[in-house]
N, C-alpha and C positions, 0 to 999 in steps of 0.2 A: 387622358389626363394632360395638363396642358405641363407644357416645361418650365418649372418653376426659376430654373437655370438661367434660363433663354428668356424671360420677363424680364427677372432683373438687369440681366445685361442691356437689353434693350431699354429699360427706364433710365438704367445709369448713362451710358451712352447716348442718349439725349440729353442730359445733361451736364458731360463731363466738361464741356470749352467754358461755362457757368460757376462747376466746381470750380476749377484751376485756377480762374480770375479772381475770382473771391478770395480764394486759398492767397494768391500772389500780394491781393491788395492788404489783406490783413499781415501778411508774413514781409512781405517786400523780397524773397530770394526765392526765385524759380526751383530750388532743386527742393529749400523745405516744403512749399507748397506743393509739391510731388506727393512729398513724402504724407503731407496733411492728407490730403486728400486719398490714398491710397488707405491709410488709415482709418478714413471718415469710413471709405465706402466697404471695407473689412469689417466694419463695427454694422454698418447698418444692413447688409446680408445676412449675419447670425440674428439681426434682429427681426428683419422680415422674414427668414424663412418662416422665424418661431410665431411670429404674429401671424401669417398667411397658415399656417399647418392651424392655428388654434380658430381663426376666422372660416374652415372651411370644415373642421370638426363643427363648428357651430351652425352652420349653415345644413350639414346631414341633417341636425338634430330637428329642423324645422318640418313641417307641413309641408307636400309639394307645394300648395299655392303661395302660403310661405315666400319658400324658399323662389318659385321662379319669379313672386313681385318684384325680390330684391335686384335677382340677376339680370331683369329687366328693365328695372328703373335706374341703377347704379351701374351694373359695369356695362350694360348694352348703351343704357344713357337713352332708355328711350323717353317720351313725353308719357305723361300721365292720360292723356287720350289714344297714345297708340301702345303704351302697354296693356288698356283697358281691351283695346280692341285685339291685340293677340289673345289677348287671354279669353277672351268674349265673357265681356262681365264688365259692368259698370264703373266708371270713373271711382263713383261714391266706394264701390265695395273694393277697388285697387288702393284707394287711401288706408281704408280699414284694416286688409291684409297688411300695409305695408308696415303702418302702425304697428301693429300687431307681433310682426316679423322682427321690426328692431327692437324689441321690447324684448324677446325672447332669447334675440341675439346678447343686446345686454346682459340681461341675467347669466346666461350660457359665460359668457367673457368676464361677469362683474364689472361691468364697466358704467359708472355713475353718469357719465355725460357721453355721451358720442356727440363728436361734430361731425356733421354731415352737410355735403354740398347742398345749396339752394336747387330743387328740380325745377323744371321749366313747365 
């Protein structure tokens, strides 16, 4: 299991010099933008872990093919011709699957729209 700990930190910490700036341009004083920003990223950790725990109960619920189209198109970020070819099975049936996968995922979440990155 992957450290959920250790994700966040490392997503935050890409982008803390970002946070801080923004934090300073809208506040104008170095210390409340501290303070902003410490606050932002406390509020957004209770919310990811709950979102990441609820997206990964959803993700069990799936079909292996399912579930690996996703982890392959999305978080490996592979192309739609070399997730076909892991998986050995045609472009056409990795759309299907995929399809299929967020559609399941939705209902599992209730979630009316996903926005999802453009695949390549």
């Amino acid at each position: 299991m992957v450290d959920a700990e250790g994700e966040f930190v490392e997503y935050v910490s890409a982008r803390l010099p970002s946070l801080h700036r923004t934090a300073f341009l809208m506040c104008g004083d170095a210390h409340l933008a501290d303070d902003v920003v410490q606050q932002t990223i406390t509020a957004l950790y209770v919310n990811w872990l709950a979102e990441r725990d609820s997206l990964l109960a959803a993700l069990a619920r799936l079909p292996r093919g399912q579930r690996t189209v996703l982890v392959l198109r999305f978080l490996c970020d592979l192309s739609l011709a070399d997730t076909a070819a892991a998986m050995g099975c045609s472009e056409g049936n990795v759309k299907a699957q995929t399809a299929r996968a967020l559609a399941a995922v939705r209902q599992v979440l209730d979630v009316t729209e996903m926005s999802v990155r453009s695949p390549r």
